[in-house]
C-alpha positions as CSV (number, residue, x, y, z in Angstrom):
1,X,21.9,-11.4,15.3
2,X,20.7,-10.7,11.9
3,X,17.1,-11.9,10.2
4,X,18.0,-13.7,7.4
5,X,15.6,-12.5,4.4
6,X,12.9,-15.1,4.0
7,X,11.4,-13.7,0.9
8,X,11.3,-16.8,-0.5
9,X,8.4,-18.0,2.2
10,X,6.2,-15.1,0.8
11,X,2.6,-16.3,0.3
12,X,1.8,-16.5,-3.4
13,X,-1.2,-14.8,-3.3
14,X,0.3,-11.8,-1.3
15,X,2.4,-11.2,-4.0
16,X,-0.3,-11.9,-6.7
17,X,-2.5,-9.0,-5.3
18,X,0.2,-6.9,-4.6
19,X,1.3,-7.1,-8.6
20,X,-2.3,-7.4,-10.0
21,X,-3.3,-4.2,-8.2
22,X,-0.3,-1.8,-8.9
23,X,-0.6,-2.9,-12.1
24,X,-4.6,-1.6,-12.0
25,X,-3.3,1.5,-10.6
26,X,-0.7,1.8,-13.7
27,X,-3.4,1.0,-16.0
28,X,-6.0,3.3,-14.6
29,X,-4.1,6.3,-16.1
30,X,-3.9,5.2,-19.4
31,X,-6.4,8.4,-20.1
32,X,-4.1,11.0,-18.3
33,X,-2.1,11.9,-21.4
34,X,-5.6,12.4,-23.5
35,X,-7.0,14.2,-20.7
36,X,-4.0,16.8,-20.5
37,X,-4.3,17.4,-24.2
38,X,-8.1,18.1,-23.2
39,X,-7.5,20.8,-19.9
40,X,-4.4,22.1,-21.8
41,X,-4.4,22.7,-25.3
42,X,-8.4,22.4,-26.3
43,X,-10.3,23.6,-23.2
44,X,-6.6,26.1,-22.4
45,X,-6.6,25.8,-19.2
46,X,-3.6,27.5,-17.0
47,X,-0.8,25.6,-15.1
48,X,-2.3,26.5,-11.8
49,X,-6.3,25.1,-12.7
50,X,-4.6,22.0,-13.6
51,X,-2.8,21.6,-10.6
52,X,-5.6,22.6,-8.3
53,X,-7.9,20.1,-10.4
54,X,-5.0,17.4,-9.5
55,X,-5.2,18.1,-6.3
56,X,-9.2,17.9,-6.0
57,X,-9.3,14.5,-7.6
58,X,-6.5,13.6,-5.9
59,X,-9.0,13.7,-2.5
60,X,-8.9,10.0,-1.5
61,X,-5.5,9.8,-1.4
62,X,-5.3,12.0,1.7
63,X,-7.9,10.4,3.2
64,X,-6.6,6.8,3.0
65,X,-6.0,6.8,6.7
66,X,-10.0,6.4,7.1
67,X,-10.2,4.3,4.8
68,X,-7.8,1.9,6.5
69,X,-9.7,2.4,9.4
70,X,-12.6,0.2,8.0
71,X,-10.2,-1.9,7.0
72,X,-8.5,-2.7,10.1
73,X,-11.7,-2.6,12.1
74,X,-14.2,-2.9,10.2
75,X,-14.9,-7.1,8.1
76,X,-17.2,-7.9,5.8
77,X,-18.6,-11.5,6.9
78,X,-15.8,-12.3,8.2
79,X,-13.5,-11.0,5.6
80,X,-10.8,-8.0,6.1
81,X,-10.5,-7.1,2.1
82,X,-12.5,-9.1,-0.5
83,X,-15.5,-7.4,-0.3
84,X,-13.9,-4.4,-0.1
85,X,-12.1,-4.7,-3.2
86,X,-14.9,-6.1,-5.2
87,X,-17.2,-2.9,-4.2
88,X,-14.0,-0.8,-5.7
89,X,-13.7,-2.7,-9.0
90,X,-17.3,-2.2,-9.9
91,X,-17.7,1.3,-8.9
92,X,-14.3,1.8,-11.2
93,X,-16.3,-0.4,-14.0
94,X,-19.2,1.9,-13.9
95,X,-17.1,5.0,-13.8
96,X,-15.2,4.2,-16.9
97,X,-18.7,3.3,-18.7
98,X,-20.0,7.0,-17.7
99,X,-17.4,8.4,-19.0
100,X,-17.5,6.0,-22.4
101,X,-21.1,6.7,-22.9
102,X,-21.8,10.4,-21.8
103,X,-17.8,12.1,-22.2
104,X,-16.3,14.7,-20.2
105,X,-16.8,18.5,-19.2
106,X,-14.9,20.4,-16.2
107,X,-17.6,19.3,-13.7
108,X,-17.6,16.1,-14.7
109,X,-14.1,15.5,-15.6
110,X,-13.9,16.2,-11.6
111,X,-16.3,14.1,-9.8
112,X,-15.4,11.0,-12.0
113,X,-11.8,12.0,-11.1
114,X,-13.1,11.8,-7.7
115,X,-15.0,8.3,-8.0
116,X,-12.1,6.9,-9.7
117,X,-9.4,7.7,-7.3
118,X,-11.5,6.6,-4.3
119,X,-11.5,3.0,-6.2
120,X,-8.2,2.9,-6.7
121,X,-7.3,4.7,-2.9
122,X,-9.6,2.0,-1.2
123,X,-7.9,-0.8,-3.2
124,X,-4.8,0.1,-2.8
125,X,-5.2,0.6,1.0
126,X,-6.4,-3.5,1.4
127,X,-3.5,-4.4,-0.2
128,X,-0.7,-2.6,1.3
129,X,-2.3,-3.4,4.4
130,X,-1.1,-7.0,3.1
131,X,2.2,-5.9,1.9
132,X,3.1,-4.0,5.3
133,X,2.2,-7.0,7.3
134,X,4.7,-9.4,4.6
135,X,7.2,-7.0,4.8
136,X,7.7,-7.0,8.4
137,X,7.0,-10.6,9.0
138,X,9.6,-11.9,6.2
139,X,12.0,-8.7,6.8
140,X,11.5,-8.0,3.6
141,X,13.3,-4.5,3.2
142,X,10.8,-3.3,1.2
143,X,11.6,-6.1,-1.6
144,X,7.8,-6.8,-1.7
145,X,7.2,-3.0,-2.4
146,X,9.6,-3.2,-5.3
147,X,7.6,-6.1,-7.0
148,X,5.1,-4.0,-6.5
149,X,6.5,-1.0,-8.0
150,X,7.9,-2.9,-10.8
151,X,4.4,-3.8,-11.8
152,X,3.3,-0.1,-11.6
153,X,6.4,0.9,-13.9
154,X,5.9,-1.7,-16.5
155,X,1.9,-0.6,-16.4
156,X,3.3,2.6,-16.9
157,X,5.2,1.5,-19.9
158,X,2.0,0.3,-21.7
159,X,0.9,3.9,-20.8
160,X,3.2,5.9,-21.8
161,X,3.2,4.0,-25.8
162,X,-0.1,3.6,-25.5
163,X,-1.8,6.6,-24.4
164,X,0.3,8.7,-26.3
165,X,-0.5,6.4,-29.0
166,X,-4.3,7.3,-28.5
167,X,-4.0,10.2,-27.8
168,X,-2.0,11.5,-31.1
169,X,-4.3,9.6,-34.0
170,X,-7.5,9.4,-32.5
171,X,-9.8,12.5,-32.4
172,X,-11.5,14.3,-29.1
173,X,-13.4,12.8,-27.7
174,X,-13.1,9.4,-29.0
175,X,-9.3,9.0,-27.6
176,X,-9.9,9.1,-23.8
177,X,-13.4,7.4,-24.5
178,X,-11.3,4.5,-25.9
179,X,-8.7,4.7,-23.6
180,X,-11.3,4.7,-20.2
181,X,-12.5,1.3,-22.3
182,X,-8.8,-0.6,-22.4
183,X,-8.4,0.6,-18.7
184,X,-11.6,-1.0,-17.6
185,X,-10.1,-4.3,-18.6
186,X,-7.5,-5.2,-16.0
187,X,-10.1,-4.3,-13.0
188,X,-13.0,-6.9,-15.3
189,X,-10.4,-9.7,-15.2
190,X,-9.6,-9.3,-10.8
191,X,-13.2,-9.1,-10.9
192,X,-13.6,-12.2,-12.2
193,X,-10.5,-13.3,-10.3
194,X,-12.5,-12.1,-6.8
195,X,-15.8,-13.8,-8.0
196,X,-14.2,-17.2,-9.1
197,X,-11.2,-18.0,-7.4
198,X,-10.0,-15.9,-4.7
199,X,-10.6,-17.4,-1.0
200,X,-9.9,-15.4,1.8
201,X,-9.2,-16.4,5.3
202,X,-12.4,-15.7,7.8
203,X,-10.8,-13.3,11.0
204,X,-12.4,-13.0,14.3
205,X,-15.3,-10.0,14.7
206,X,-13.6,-7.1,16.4
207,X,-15.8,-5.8,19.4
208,X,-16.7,-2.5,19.2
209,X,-14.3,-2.0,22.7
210,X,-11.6,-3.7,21.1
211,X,-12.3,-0.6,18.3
212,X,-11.8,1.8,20.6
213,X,-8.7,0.2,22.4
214,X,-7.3,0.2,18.9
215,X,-8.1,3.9,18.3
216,X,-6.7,4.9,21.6
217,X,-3.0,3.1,21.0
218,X,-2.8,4.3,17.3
219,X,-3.2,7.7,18.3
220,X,-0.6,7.4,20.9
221,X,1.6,5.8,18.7
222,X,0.8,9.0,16.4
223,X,2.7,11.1,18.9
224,X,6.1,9.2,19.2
225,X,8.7,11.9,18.1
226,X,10.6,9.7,15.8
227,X,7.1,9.1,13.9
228,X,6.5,12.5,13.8
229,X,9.6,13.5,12.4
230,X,9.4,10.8,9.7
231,X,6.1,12.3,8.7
232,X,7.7,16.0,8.8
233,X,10.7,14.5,6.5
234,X,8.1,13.2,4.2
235,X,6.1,15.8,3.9
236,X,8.4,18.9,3.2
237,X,10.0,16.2,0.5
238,X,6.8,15.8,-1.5
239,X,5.5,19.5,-0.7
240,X,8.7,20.7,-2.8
241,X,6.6,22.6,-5.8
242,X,6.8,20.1,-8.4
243,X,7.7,21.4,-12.0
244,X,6.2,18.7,-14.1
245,X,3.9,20.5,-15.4
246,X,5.6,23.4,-16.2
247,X,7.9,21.2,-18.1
248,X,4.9,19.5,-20.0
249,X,3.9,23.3,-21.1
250,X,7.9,24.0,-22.1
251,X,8.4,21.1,-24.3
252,X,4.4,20.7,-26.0
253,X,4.4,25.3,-26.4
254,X,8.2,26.1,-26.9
255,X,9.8,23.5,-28.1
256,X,6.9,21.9,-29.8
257,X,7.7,18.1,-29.0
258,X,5.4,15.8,-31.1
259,X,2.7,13.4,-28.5
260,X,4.5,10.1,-29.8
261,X,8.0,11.5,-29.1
262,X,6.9,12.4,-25.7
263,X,5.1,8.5,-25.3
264,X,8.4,7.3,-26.3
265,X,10.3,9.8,-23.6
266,X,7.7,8.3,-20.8
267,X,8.4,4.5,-22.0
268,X,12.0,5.3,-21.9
269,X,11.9,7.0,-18.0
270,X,9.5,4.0,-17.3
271,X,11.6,1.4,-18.3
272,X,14.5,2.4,-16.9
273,X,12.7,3.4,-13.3
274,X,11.7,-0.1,-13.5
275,X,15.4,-1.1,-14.2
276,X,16.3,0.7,-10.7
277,X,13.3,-1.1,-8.9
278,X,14.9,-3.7,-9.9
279,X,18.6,-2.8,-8.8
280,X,17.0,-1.8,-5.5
281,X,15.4,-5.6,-5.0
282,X,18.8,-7.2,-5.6
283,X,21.2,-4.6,-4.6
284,X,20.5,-1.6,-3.4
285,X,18.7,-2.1,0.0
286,X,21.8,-3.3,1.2
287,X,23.6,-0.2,2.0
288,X,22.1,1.4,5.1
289,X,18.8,2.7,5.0
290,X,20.2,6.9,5.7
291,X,22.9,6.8,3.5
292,X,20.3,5.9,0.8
293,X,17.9,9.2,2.1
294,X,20.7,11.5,1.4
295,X,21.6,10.3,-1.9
296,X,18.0,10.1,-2.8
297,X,17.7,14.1,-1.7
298,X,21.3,15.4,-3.1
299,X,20.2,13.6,-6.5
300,X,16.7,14.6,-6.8
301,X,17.8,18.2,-6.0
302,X,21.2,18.1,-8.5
303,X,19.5,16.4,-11.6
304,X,16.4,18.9,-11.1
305,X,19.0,21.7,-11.9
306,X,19.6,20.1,-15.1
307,X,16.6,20.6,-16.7
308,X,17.3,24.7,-16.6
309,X,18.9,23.6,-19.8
310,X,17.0,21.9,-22.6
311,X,18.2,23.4,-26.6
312,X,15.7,20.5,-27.8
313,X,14.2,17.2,-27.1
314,X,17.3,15.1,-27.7
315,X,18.6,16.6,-24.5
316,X,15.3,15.0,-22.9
317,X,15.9,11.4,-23.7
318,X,19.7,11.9,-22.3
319,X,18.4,13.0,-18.7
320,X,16.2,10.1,-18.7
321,X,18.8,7.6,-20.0
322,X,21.2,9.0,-17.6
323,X,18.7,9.6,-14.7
324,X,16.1,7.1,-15.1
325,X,17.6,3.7,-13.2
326,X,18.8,6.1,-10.1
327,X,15.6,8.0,-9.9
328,X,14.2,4.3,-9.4
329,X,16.3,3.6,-6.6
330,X,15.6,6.8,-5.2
331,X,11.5,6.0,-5.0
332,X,12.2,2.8,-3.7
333,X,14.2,4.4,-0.8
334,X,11.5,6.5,0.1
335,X,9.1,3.8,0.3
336,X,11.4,1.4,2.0
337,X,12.0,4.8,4.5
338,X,7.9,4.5,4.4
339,X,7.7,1.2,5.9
340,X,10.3,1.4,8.9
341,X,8.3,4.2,10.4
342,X,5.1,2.6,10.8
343,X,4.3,0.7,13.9
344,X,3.7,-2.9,14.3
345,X,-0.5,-3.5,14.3
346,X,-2.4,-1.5,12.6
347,X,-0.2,-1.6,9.1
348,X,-2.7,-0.6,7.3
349,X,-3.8,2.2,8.9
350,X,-0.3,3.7,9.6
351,X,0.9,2.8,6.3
352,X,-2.1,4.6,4.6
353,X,-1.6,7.7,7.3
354,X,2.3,7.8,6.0
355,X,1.2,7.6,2.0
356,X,-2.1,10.7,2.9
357,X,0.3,12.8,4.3
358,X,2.7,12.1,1.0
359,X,0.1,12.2,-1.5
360,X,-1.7,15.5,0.2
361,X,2.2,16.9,0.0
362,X,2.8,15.9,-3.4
363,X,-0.4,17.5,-4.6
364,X,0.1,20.5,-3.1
365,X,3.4,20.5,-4.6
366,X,1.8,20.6,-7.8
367,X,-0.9,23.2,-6.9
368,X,2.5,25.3,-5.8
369,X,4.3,24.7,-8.8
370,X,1.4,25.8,-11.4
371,X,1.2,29.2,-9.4
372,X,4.6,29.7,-9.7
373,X,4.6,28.9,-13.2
374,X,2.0,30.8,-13.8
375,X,3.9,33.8,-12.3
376,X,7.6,33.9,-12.3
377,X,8.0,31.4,-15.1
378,X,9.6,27.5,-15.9
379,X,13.3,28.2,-14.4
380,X,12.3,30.2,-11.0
381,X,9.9,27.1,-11.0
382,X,12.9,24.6,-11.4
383,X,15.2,26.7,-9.1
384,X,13.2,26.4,-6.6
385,X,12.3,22.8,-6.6
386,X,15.9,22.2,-6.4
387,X,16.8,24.4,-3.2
388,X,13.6,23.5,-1.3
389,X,14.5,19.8,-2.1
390,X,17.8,20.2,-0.7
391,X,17.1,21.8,2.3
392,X,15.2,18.3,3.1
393,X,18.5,17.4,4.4
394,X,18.4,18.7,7.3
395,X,15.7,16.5,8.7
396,X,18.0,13.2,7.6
397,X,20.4,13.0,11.4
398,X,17.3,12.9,13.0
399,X,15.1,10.3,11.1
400,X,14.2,6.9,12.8
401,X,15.4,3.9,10.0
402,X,13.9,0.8,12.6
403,X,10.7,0.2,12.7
404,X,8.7,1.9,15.6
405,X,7.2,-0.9,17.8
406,X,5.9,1.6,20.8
407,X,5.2,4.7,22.7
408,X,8.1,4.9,23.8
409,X,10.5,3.9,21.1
């Protein structure tokens, strides 16, 4: 017998948080298009330094599983993520205001990129610890993480107008200044939020051997094979080597593609990811869960190929318009694919150890790319994305799509 979707039964402020903080996260890189301007094109930096500075900044995203640790185990009076998020809105806060009052060089540029993704990493683990725990209680399908993801993209969309906005008629280093300063609002207002009206429910201490119970039976869980090859799948996805930057180089260097153009290009994508989030939330996670996987993977590695070929920008804004909705679906599937592998208990600790070994793939991917950029040039770079991507599919028969609820599952 079949669980009916209860989706409607999902606690208000579950949903809230979930919106409020992927939207925080979209916002929060409202400086990125200034700040590629800066590496790239005043302080000339190659394709591989700013991959490798991606992937340094990038640190607490691989190290989310420890930070779901605390959060698991570890309350604050009583309380599994208020205080938690509180501490990472006002570190975030002050980070911005550095940056506002004393600017950026490499060093810098680096260890605030640090600061600011820990915030972001530690508040995003408290509240997908929430989302994991909805989604398997309402059999949700990963309908929540759409909502979610919706919020991201239309963040995104403010971003992509907005930054490039910034970044085209205001001077270094006044753009990013200002655009640290509009990020900082979003994260003022939960603030306030947190402060003023936010209750959360108190939860019973956890004994320190309870702890180590817990530690014992996730890292058993850690060694079911069908766990394992869902991380394997994940991670040779997102280690593909990514060519987004080397694209960035191509269309700002060769074909010289104004900032605003490319702001309206992002908008565009965004909009029209958000359009396939939203085909996935009413539609899409219908079909089963494989079938999804491989057309995710055949069409991330055919459309890559198209972008060996690009006479000017025009052709740009027809991949998007023709891509954009079905890459959406395609994300969602992977996250959807994200949430059946993780155990029941612990969700946010297996959730966060699903999205390190992701975000550490991903990264590298782009560390990858920039060297072979930097080498063999933009369409070896695409090539191989493609094939590497596609050979992904191999991993597809043998991938777990229910949830893993033990050992021996």
């Amino acid at each position: 017998m079949k669980t009916k979707l209860n989706y409607k039964k999902i606690p208000l402020i579950i949903a809230l948080l979930c919106i409020g903080q992927y939207a925080n996260q979209g916002i929060s890189t409202l400086p990125s298009q200034c700040i590629y301007y800066l590496t790239r094109e005043t302080w000339h930096l190659s394709a591989t330094m700013i991959g490798l500075i991606g992937w340094i900044v990038g640190l607490a995203w691989y190290l989310k599983i420890f930070f779901a640790y605390f959060i698991d185990n570890v309350s604050i009076k009583g309380k599994r993520i208020t205080y938690y998020l509180k501490g990472s809105y006002i570190l975030l806060l002050l980070s911005y205001l550095y940056v506002i009052i004393f600017g950026l060089n490499l060093i810098s540029l680096i260890i605030i990129g640090i600061i600011i993704n820990i915030c972001i990493a530690f508040a995003d683990v408290s509240v997908d610890s929430q989302m994991v725990i909805a989604e398997h209680k309402y059999n949700l399908k990963g309908r929540l993480q759409s909502l979610q993801w919706t919020s991201l993209g239309i963040a995104g969309l403010i971003v992509a107008l907005g930054g490039a906005w910034i970044a085209k008629y205001f001077p270094e280093p006044i753009n990013y200044k200002i655009a640290y300063g509009l990020a900082g609002i979003l994260p003022l207002a939960m603030l306030i939020y947190f402060f003023k009206e936010f209750k959360e429910k108190i939860i019973k201490k956890v004994n320190k051997s309870s702890i180590a119970t817990t530690l014992k039976d996730n890292f058993k869980k850690m060694l079911n094979k069908k766990l394992l090859i869902g991380l394997a799948f994940v991670a040779c996805l997102q280690f593909c080597p990514s060519f987004g930057i080397a694209l960035m180089i191509k269309v700002r260097e060769t074909l010289h593609v104004d900032k605003m153009f490319l702001g309206y290009l992002g908008a565009v994508g965004t909009m029209l990811g958000v359009i396939g989030y939203f085909l996935y939330y009413k539609w899409a996670y219908r079909f089963p869960l494989k079938k999804l996987l491989c057309f995710m993977v055949l069409f991330s590695a055919i459309t890559t190929l198209f972008y060996l070929y690009i006479p000017n920008k025009w052709v740009l804004v027809g991949y998007n318009i023709a891509f954009g909705a079905f890459g959406g679906i395609a994300f969602m599937t992977l996250l959807a694919f994200f949430v059946k592998i993780i155990p029941s208990g612990s969700e946010a600790f297996f959730y966060a150890l699903v999205t390190s070994v992701s975000n550490l793939s991903g990264r590298l991917g782009g560390v990858v790319g920039g060297i072979i950029y930097d080498h063999w040039g933009y369409s070896i770079n695409v090539i191989i994305a493609s094939v590497t991507t596609l050979a992904c599919l191999v991993f597809i028969p043998h991938l777990k799509t229910k949830e893993v609820t033990n050992v021996n599952t």
